[in-house]
N, C-alpha and C positions, 0 to 999 in steps of 0.2 A: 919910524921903525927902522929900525938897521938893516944891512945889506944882510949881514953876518944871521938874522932872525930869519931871511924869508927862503923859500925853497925856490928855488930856478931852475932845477933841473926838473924834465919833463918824467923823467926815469923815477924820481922822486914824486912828484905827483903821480904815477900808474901806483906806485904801490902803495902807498895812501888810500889812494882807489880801490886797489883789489885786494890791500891784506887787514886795513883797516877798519873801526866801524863807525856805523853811522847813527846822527843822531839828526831830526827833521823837526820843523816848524814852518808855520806858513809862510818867511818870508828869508829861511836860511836851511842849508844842510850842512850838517858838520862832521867831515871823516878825521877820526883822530886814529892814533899809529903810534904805540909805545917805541922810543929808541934804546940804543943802548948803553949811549949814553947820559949826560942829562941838561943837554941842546933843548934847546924851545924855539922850534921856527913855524913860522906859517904862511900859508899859502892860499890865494885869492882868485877864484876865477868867479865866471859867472854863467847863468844859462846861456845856451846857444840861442834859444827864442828872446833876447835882449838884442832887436834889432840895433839899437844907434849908438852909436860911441860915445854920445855924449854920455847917455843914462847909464851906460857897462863904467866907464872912467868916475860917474859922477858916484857911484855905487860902489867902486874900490876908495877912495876919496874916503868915504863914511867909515867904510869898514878899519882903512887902516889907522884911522883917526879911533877909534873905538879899540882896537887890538893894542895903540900905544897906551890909550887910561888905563885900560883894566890889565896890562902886561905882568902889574908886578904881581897879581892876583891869581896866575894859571902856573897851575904845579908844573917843575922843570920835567926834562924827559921827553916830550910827545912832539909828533909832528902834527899840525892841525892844518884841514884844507877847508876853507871856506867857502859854497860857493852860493851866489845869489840867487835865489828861483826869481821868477818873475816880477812876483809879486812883491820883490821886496826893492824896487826900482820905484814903485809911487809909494813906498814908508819911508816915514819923515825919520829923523837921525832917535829920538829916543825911542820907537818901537822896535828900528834894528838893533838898537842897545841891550834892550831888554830880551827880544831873540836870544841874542849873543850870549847875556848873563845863566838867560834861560837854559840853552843848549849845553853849555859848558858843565853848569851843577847838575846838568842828567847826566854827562855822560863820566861824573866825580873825575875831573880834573880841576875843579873852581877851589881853590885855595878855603878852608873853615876861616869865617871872622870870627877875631877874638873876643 
């Protein structure tokens, strides 16, 4: 994923946070933030209760591997912050997948197949 795709400002994550909404599953939350223009970036943290660096790293690792596949498939416009509950640290890479597929077509940004 590009530089240019993901949000690094912390200013940009709060309002994600507070003006966006959210959409949950057992092993992801997902706050999405219509822009105004039509930028597609996203952003990745995780629970604070993900004690060890391996499994917080091993868990961005998945997600952003998963945000590159399905990239061309999420409408432009939105900011997306993704962050990992607990639970989603012992799921194997295609249950976060399906989370992720999951999350997205509730909250209609997942592109219609033709």
């Amino acid at each position: 994923m590009e530089k240019k795709n993901m949000i690094t400002d912390n200013k940009d994550y709060r309002i994600v946070y507070n003006r966006g909404k959210s959409f949950s599953d057992y092993n992801l939350v997902l706050f999405v933030r219509k822009r105004r223009d039509k930028k597609l970036r996203f952003g990745i943290t995780t629970a604070k209760k993900m004690k060890r660096a391996v499994d917080r790293n091993r868990f961005r690792r998945r997600i952003k591997e998963i945000i590159r596949k399905h990239f061309d498939s999420v409408e432009t416009g939105y900011d997306i912050v993704i962050m990992g509950r607990l639970n989603g640290k012992d799921a194997d890479f295609s249950k976060l997948e399906k989370s992720y597929t999951r999350l997205l077509k509730k909250s209609n940004i997942w592109k219609k197949e033709k």
